[in-house]
Structures are given as structure tokens and as C-alpha cells.
C-alpha positions in Angstrom: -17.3 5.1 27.5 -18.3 3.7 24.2 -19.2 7.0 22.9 -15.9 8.3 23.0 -13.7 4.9 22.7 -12.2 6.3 19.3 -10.7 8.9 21.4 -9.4 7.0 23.8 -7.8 4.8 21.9 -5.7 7.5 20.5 -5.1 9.4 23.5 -4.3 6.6 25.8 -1.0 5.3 25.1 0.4 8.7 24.4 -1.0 9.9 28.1 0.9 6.8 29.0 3.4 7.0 27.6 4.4 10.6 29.0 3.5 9.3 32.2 6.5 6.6 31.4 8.7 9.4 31.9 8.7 9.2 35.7 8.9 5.5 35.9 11.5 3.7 36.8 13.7 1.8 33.9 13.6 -1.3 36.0 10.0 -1.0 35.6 9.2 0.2 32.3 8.7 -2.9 30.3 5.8 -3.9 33.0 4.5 -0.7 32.7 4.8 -0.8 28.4 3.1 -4.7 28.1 0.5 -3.5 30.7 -0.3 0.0 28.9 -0.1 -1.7 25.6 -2.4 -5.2 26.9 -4.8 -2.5 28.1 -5.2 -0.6 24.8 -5.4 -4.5 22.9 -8.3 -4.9 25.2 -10.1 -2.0 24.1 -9.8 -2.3 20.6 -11.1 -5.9 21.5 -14.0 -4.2 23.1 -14.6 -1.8 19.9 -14.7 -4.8 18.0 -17.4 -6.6 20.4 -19.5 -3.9 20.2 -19.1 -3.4 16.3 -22.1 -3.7 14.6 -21.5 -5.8 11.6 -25.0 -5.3 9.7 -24.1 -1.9 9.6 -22.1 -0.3 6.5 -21.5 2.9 7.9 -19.5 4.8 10.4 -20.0 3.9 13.7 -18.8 4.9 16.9 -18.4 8.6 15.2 -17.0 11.6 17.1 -16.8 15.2 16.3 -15.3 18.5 18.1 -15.0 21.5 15.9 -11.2 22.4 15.5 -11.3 26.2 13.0 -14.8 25.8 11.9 -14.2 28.7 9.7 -12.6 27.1 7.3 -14.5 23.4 8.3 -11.4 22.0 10.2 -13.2 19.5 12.5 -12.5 16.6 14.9 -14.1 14.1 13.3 -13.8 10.3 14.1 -15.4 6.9 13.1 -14.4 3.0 12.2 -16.1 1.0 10.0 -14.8 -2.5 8.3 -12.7 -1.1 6.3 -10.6 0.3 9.2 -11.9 -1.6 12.7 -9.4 -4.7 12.0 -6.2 -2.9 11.5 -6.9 -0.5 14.5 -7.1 -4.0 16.2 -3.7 -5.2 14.5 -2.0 -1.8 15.6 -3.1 -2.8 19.3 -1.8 -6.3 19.0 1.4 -5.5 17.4 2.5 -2.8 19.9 1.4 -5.1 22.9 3.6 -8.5 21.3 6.5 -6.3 20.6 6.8 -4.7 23.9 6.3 -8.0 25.6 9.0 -9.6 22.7 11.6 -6.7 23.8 15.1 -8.2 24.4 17.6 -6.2 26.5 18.1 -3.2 24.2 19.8 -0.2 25.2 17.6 2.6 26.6 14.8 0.2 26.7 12.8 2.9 28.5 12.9 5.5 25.3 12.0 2.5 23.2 8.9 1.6 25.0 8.0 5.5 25.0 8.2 5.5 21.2 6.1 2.7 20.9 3.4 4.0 22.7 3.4 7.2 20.7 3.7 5.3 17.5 0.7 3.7 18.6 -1.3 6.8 19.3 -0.4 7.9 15.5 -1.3 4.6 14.0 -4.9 4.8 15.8 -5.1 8.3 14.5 -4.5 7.4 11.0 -7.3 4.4 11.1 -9.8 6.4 12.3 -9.5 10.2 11.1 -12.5 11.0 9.4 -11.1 15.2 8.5 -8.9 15.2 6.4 -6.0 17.7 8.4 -6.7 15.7 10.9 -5.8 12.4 9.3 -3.2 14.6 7.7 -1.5 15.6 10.8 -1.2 12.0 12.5 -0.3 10.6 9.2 2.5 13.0 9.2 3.4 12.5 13.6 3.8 8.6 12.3 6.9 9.6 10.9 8.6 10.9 14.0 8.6 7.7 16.2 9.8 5.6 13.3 12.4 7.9 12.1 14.0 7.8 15.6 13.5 3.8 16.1 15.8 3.3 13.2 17.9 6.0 13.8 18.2 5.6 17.3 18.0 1.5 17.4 19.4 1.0 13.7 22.0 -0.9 12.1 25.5 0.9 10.7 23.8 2.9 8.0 20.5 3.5 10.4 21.0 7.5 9.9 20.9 7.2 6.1 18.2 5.2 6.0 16.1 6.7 8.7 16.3 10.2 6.8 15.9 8.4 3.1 12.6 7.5 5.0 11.4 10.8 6.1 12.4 12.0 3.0 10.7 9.8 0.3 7.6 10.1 2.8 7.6 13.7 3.9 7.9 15.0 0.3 5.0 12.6 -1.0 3.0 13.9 1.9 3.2 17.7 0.9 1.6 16.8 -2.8 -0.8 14.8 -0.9 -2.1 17.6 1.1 -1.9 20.0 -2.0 -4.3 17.5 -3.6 -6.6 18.0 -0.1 -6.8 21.7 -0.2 -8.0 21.6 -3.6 -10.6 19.3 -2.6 -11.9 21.8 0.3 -11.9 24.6 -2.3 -14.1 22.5 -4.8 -16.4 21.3 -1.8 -16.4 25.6 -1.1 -16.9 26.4 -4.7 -20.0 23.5 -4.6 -21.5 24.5 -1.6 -20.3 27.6 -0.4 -18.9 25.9 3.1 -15.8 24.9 3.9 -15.3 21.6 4.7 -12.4 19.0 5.0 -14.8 16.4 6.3 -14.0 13.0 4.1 -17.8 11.6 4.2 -18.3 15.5 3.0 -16.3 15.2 0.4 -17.6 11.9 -0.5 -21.2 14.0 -1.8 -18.8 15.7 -4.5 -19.0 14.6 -8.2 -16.0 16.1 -10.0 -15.4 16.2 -13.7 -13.0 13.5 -14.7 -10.6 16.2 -15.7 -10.3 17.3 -12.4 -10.4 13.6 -10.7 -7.5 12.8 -13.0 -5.0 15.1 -11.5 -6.4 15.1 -8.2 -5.8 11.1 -8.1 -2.3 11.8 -8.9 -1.6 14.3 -6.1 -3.2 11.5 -3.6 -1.6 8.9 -5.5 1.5 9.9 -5.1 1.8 9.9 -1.3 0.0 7.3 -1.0 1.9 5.3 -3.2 5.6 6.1 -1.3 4.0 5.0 1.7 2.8 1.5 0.2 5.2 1.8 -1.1 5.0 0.7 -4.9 7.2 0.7 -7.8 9.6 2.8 -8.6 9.0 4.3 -5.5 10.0 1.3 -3.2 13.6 1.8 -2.4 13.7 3.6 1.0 11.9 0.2 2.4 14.9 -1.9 1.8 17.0 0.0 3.8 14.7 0.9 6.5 13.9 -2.7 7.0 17.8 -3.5 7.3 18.7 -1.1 9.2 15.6 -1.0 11.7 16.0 -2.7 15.0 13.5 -6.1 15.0 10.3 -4.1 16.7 10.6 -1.4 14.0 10.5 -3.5 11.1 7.9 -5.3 12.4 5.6 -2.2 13.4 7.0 -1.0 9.8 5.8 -4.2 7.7 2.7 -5.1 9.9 1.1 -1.4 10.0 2.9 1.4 9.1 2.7 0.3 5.1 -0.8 -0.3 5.0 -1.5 3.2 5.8 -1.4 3.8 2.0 -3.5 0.9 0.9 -6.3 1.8 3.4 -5.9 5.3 1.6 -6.5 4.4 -1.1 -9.7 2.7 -0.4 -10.6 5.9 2.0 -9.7 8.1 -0.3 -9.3 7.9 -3.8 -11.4 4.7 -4.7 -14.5 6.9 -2.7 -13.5 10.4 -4.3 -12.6 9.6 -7.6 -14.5 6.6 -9.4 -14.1 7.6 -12.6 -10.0 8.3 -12.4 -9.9 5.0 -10.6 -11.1 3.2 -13.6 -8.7 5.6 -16.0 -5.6 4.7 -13.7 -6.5 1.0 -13.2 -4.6 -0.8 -15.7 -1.5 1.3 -15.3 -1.6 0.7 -11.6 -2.1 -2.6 -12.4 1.0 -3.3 -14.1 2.8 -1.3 -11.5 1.7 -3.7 -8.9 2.9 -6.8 -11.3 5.9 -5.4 -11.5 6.3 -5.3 -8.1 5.1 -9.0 -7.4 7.5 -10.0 -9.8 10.7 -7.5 -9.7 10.8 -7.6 -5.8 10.6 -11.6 -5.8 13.3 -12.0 -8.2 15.1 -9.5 -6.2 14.1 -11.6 -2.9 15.8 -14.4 -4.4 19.1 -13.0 -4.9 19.6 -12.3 -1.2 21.4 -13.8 1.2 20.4 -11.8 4.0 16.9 -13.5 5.5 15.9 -10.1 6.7 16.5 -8.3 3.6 14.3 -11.7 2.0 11.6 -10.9 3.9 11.9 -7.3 3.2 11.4 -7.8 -0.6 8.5 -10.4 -0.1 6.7 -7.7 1.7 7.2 -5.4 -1.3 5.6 -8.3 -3.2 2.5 -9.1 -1.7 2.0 -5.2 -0.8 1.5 -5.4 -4.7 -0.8 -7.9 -4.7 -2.8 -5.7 -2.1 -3.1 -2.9 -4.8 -4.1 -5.4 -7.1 -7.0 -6.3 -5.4 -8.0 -2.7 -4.3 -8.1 -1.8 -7.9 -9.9 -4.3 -9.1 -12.8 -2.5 -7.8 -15.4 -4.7 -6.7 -16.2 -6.0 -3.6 -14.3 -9.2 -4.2 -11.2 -7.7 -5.1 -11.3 -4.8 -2.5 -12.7 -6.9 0.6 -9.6 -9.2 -0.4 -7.3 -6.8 -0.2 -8.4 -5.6 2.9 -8.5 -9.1 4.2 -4.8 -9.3 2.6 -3.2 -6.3 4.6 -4.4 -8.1 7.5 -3.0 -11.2 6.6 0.3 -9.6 5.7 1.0 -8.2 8.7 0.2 -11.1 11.2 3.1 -13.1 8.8 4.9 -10.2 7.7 5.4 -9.4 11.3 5.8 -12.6 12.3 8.6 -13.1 10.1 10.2 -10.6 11.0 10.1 -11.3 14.8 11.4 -14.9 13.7 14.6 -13.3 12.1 15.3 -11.5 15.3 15.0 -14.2 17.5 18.4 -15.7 15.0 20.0 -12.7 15.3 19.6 -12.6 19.0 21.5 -15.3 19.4 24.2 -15.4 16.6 24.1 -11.8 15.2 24.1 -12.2 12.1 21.9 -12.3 9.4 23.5 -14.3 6.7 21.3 -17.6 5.3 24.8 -19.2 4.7 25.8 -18.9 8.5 23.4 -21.5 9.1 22.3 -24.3 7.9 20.8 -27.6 9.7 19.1 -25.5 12.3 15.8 -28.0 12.7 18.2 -30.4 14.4 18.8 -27.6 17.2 16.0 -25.6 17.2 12.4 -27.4 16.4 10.2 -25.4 17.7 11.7 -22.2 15.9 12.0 -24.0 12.7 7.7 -25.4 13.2 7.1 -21.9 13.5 9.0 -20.3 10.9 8.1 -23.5 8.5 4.1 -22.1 9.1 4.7 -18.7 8.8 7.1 -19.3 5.7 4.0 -21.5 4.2 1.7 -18.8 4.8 3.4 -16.0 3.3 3.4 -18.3 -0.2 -0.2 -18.6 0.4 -0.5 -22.3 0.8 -4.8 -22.8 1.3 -5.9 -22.8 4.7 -3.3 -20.4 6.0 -4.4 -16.8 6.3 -2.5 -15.2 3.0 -4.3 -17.6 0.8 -7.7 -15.9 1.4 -6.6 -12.3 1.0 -4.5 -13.5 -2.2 -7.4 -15.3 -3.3 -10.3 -12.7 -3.1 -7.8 -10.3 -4.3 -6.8 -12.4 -7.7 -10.3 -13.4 -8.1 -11.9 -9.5 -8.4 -9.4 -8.5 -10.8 -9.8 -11.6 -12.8 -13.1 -10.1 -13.9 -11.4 -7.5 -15.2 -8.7 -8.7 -17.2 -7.5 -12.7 -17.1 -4.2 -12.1 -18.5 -3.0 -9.6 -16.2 -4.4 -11.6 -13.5 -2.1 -14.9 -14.8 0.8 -12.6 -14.5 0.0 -11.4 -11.2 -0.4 -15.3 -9.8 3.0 -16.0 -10.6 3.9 -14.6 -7.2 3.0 -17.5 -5.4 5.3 -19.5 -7.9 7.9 -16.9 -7.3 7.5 -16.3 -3.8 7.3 -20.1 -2.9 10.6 -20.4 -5.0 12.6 -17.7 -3.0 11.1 -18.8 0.7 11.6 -22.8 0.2 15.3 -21.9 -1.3 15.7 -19.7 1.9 14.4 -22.0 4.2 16.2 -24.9 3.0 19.3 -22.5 3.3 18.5 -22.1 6.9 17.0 -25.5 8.2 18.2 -28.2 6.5 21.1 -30.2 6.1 24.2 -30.7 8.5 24.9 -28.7 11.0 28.2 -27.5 10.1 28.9 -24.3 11.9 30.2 -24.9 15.6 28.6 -21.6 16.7 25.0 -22.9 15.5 25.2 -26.5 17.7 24.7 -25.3 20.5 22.1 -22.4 20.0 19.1 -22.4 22.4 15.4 -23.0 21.0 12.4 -20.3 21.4 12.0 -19.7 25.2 9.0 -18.5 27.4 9.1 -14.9 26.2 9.4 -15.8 22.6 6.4 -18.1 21.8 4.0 -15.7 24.5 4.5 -13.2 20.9 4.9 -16.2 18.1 2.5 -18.8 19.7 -0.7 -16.3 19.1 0.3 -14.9 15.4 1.2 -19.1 14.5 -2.6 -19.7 15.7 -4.4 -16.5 13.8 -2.3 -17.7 10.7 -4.4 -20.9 10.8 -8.2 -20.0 12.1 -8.5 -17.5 9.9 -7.3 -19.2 7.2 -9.5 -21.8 7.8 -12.4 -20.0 9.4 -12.3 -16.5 8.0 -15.9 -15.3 8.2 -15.5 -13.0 11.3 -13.3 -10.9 9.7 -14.6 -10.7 6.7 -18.4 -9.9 7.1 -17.6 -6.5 8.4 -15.5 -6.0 5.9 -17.9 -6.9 3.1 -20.5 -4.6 4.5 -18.5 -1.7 4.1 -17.0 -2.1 1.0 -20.4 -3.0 -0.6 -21.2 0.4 0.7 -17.8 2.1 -0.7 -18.4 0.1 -4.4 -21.9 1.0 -4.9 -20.9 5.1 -3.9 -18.4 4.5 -6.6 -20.8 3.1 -9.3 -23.5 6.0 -8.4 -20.9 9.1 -8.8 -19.3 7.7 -11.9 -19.8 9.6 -14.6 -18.0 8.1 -18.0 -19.2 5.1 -19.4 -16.5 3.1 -19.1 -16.3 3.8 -15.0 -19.8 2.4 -15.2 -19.0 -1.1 -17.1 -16.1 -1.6 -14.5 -17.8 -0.7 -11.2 -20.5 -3.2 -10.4 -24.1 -1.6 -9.7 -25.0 -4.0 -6.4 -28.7 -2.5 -6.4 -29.8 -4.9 -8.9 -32.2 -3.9 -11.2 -32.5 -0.6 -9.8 -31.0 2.3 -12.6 -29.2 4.9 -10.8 -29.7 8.5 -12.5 -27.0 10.5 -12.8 -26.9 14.7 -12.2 -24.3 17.2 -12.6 -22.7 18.2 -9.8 -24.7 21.6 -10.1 -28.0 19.9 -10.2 -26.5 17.2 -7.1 -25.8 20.4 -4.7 
């Protein structure tokens, strides 16, 4: 079974979840946290039997699709991916269980379980049309979560979505074909293998514009300054489960792209882009916290905090060394256990008074303790207080691109100045003080059903924050692998001061690509 658990993993909730169709809406959210439990378990499994000494692929699948034109089922995990297939499972099994009354609950818990199927896809695609075509199915179940499930403007933002993310796509697979016909014009095969692709050494003319077709739809999805303002909306508009599915998963597809792809493919255009990037992802610690504190919608608070510490993910990844990159990776884990968490947190308010407003409430530690523990942690966390899970993703992330420039670094660690700022002001908002609003004295503390989904993130926040090891030595591994691939196809000097040579002492010679293939 281990052989083809990739597969299964993908396959499995979507079987299920056209099996759902014939069960009965009295029983469908059994039938959802029991589908869903399963496929945690086996991404548990997966995990179990990772082999963390390895770098590679493991677990690799292939089937040939059009092997005329090298079209192939390919499929494989490694650390860069194994942890946020894991996250997918978890977050589709907490919010199925965390589903309150909803209209059409059945339909929801259908599109959950195909959402799932997509995410897995993504994670472990090794083809490129194939990672293409799931990347692109992800849209479908989110588009009609907020569009369905949404707020009052959930049809303008749902297509604003599809949009901003469809149209980044199209350049993004533009970029792809070209890379098939260079792999063709190299070889004389077609091939849209990624670990194929990975043998290619392309001028840095070509990299340059190539890493801008890539860039680009990988960036909307992220997604990163200027291209951030479809997230806003989605997030306001989306019903709880789809802003956290959004937050914890869906946006890390383009960071964990960006290490797939273009970090891998591209070494020497990485270096070229790195400083613009850079100050990209400044601006968006900085803008979208300043923007966070202006709000006096909690959701929309969180929203813009997300947007914040996505940037210090891309901070990290382009660092590129193993501290940075393996902290960003760490990071987008992070992110989505609080992310997600925090977003679950503002739903259980809204639950009960329906509304979203900070200056609705006020005093509400006096009437609900345990909610206002949990959101306390989780509020700490996503400031990156030391031994809570952000701090180590924030920390390894700051740290690699310190050794490439301090001052850029200094500007980027005023988000945790910012960001505690904006989420102390909100909680205080919130939590403290008098209760002075009749409809808030009486409000009812986190029940059963609640803490079975907050109780587990509220623990991860802490272990891993103090005890992060496990998820990190995988990690490491492979990114060690992914660095040193980088430093061996570089090609201008400059790419090869930046990317760290981990074979020490060892000189890696250099060939054309003519001479390479």
C-alpha cells in the first residue's frame, strides 16, 4: 500500500466525496470527519514511514499520461513538501469536525473533500501539467465556498479570486512550455518531468524571463505586493472553513513553488531577482501591518497579518541558504496552524454575536476564559513570541537573509514590532475592560465541539515551538539537497558568492549546457 500511498492520498477524498452524494444529509458530517480522520491518518503514516536521512524523492510514482510529448504521472514527497501534505489532512479533518449548522452542510462537506484531493495534488506533483492541472482544479472548490457560503459581496470577491489567479496561471504555464521545448532542444525528448528539468542549465538570459513567467503566478497566489488585493476580500467574504483552508494551505502553494520551481530551475535569476523580491516582501511586512492596524474588523486583522508574515516566508526562501529556506518552510507551517487558528477563533465570535466588529466587544475574558487563553496564545504566537511555533520559522528565516544583507534584514524585523502593535491593540479591543455591551454578558464560552479543533492547534503552537527538531530535520535534508543543486548549476559569479557550496572543500566544475547533455 506504501508504494502507491501518494496516490491514494489524492484519490481518496475525492472517491469519497462522490460517494457523499448518496448519503444522507443527517449523516454527512459523520461521514465528512470520518473520510477526512481517515485521510489525517494516512498522511500520519506517510510521515512514519518517511525516511528522514534521505534528501530525495521518496515514495515516487509514475504512469505515462501522452508520452509523446513526455506528459507523465509522476509523483513523490520529500521535506520540502511531506509536512504541508500533512497540514492539508489536518485542516480538512478540524474543519469538518468545527462545522456549525450551515446551510447545505452536505455540498460543503463535498467541496471540502475535493479541495483536499487538489491540495494533495499540488504537494506532490512531480510533472509539471500535472501539478498544473490540480493547481488550476484548486480554484474550483474555493471559488464556490465563497461564492456559495460568502458574505454580501461573496460573488465579487469569489470571481476577483479566480480572476487574479486564473490569469497568473496562464503566464505560468507559458513559462512551462518553454521549459519542455528547451529540455527538447537539449536532449531531443520531451519531457515536463520537474526533476528532468532540474538537469537543465540555462543561460541567465533565458532564466531571467523564464523566472518572471513563474514568478508571476506564483506570486498572485502568495500572494505578494502589489498583487495582494483579491485576499482581503476573499478572506471577508469567505465563510470561517474557507478562510481557514485559504490562509492555512491554499497560499502556501506559491511559496512551496517557488522553492519547487524557480529556486531549483533558475539559480542564477534567483540571485538577479533577490533584492527586488526582497523589498517586495518588506513592503509587505510593513504596508499590510500598518494596514492591519487601521481595521476594526478582527477578521479583516487577521487577514492583513497573514499578508505580513507570507512576506516574511519569501524573505526567507530568497535568502537562499539552507537557513533561510528550511525557515521558511518551517514558517508556512507555522503560519497556518495560527493563521488557521485565528481564523477559526473569529468564527467561533461571530457564531454567537455575528458580527465582526472589535468595538462590539470589549471585556470578553470576564465571560469567556477559555476563548480568550486560546486566542491570548495564538495571538502571542502569530507576533512570534520565543517558544511559540512562529518564532522559529521567523527566526531561521531572518537569520539566512541576514547573511545576505543586515540592513534589509533590520527592516524586515520590524514586523514583530508592528505586528505585536496591531494584535495587542486588537486584543485589548476585544478582551479587556468592562463589559459594556448587554448582548456580550451573557455569551457562552468554547464548547465540546470547539476545543476538539482549537485544543490540538493550541498544543502544536507550543511543542514545536519549543521542541522543533522533528519537523525540521526532514526539512533540512532536502533543502541541503535543493541549495547545493543551485550552487552547482550557477553559472555567474555573483550566483556563486550568494549560494553556499555545502561540499566543503570540494570545487564544483562548471560545463555548458552542450557539454552537460
Amino acid at each position: 500500500m506504501l508504494d502507491h500511498i501518494l496516490s491514494i492520498l489524492i484519490f481518496f477524498p475525492a472517491l469519497a466525496a462522490m460517494f457523499g452524494f448518496i448519503i444522507h444529509k443527517d449523516s454527512i458530517r459523520a461521514y465528512g470527519v470520518v473520510v477526512a480522520t481517515i485521510e489525517f491518518a494516512l498522511s500520519l503514516w506517510l510521515w512514519f514511514a518517511f525516511d528522514s536521512n534521505v534528501s530525495g524523492m521518496q515514495f515516487m510514482e509514475q504512469l505515462p499520461l501522452v508520452p509523446a510529448f513526455g506528459i507523465n504521472y509522476i509523483l513523490g514527497v520529500d521535506g520540502v513538501s511531506l509536512f504541508i501534505i500533512i497540514l492539508a489532512a489536518f485542516f480538512t479533518m478540524i474543519g469538518i469536525a468545527s462545522l456549525t449548522d450551515t446551510k447545505d452542510v452536505k455540498n460543503m462537506i463535498i467541496t471540502l473533500l475535493f479541495l483536499q484531493m487538489t491540495m494533495a495534488g499540488v504537494f506532490v506533483a512531480l510533472d509539471a501539467i500535472v501539478f498544473y492541472i490540480f493547481w488550476e482544479l484548486s480554484l474550483v472548490p474555493m471559488l464556490y465556498i465563497i461564492g456559495a457560503w460568502g458574505g454580501p459581496l461573496r460573488i465579487y470577491a469569489s470571481v476577483k479570486f479566480f480572476l487574479y489567479t486564473f490569469a497568473g496561471s496562464l503566464v505560468m504555464l507559458v513559462g512551462m512550455l518553454f521549459m519542455a521545448y528547451f529540455y527538447y532542444q537539449a536532449t531531443g525528448a520531451w519531457s515536463f518531468a520537474i526533476l528532468d528539468w532540474y538537469r537543465l542549465i540555462l543561460p541567465e538570459s533565458f532564466q531571467l524571463w523564464l523566472f518572471v513567467a513563474f514568478f508571476i503566478g506564483f506570486a498572485i497566489k502568495v500572494p505578494m505586493f502589489p498583487f495582494h488585493t483579491w485576499l482581503p476580500y476573499a478572506h471577508g467574504q469567505a465563510p470561517t472553513i474557507g478562510s481557514v483552508i485559504l490562509a492555512a494551505i491554499l497560499l502556501k502553494m506559491g511559496t512551496y513553488a517557488f522553492i519547487r520551481f524557480s529556486l531549483p530551475m533558475f539559480p542564477d535569476a534567483s540571485v538577479f531577482f533577490m533584492f527586488p523580491i526582497a523589498i517586495l516582501a518588506i513592503i509587505m511586512i510593513i504596508y499590510t501591518a500598518m494596514v492591519a492596524y487601521a481595521q476594526e474588523d478582527v477578521k479583516q486583522v487577521v487577514a492583513y497579518s497573514s499578508v505580513s508574515h507570507m512576506g516574511v516566508i519569501i524573505l526567507g526562501t530568497f535568502a537562499l541558504n539552507v537557513e533561510g529556506i528550511s525557515g521558511s518552510i518551517f514558517l508556512m507551517i507555522a503560519h497556518g496552524v495560527v493563521s488557521g487558528a485565528l481564523f477559526l477563533l473569529v468564527g467561533v465570535i461571530y457564531d454567537r454575536r455575528h458580527t465582526k466588529m472589535m468595538n462590539e466587544f470589549g471585556g470578553l475574558a470576564s465571560v469567556m476564559p477559555r476563548y480568550a487563553t486560546i486566542f491570548g496564545l495564538m495571538m502571542m504566537a502569530s507576533v512570534g513570541m520565543p517558544l511559540t511555533i512562529n518564532f522559529v520559522g521567523e527566526f531561521l528565516s531572518l537569520l539566512g537573509f541576514y547573511q545576505q544583507s543586515h540592513i534589509l534584514t533590520l527592516l524586515a524585523g520590524t514586523a514583530i514590532i508592528v505586528g505585536a502593535i496591531y494584535m495587542l491593540a486588537a486584543y485589548k479591543k476585544m478582551f479587556f475592560g468592562v463589559v459594556t455591551k448587554e448582548e456580550n454578558k451573557n455569551l457562552s464560552d468554547v464548547n465540546s465541539r470547539e476545543l476538539i479543533a482549537l485544543v490540538p492547534l493550541a498544543i502544536i503552537t507550543v511543542w514545536l515551538g519549543i521542541y522543533p527538531k522533528p519537523i525540521l530535520e526532514p526539512i533540512n535534508k532536502s533543502v541541503e539537497s535543493i541549495v547545493q543543486l543551485m550552487h552547482d548549476k550557477s553559472t555567474t559569479q555573483e550566483a556563486k558568492s550568494r549560494i553556499p557550496n555545502l561540499i566543503k572543500g570540494v570545487e564544483i566544475t562548471r560545463t555548458s549546457s552542450e557539454e552537460a547533455h
